[in-house]
N, C-alpha and C positions, 0 to 999 in steps of 0.2 A: 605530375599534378594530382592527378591518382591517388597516389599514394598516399601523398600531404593528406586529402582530407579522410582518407580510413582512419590515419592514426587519430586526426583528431576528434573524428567522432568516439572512438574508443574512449579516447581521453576524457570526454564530458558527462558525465552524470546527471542525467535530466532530473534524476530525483532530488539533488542535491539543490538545485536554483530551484526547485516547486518547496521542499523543507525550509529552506531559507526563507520562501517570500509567504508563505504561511504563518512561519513564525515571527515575522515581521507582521504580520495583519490580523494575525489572534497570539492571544498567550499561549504559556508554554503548559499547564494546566489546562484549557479548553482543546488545547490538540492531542494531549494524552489522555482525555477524559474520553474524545473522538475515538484513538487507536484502543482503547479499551472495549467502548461501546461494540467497533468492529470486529473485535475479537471475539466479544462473547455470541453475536449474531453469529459468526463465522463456526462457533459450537455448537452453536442450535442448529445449524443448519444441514453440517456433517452429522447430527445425531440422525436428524428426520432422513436425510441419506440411508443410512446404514438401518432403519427400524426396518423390520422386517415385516413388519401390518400387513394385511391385505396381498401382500405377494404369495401366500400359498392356496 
């Protein structure tokens, strides 16, 4: 019985049912506008990481 449910959690892709029901309740333009926005925050953010300011 065990076993049954390993495999089948492997099997499911949480992301895949949240992408689906996302793009069901927004466009596909306001969700890539979204993964854009995250991206560039996600640049700013490893930059201010890595500045070296004030660390010497």
């Amino acid at each position: 019985m065990q076993d049954d449910d390993k495999q089948q959690d492997t099997s499911v892709d949480p992301r895949s049912f949240t992408d689906k029901r996302i793009l069901e309740e927004h466009s596909r333009e306001e969700v890539e506008r979204w993964r854009k926005e995250a991206d560039e925050r996600h640049k700013h953010w490893m930059s201010v990481m890595h500045n070296s300011y004030g660390r010497d």
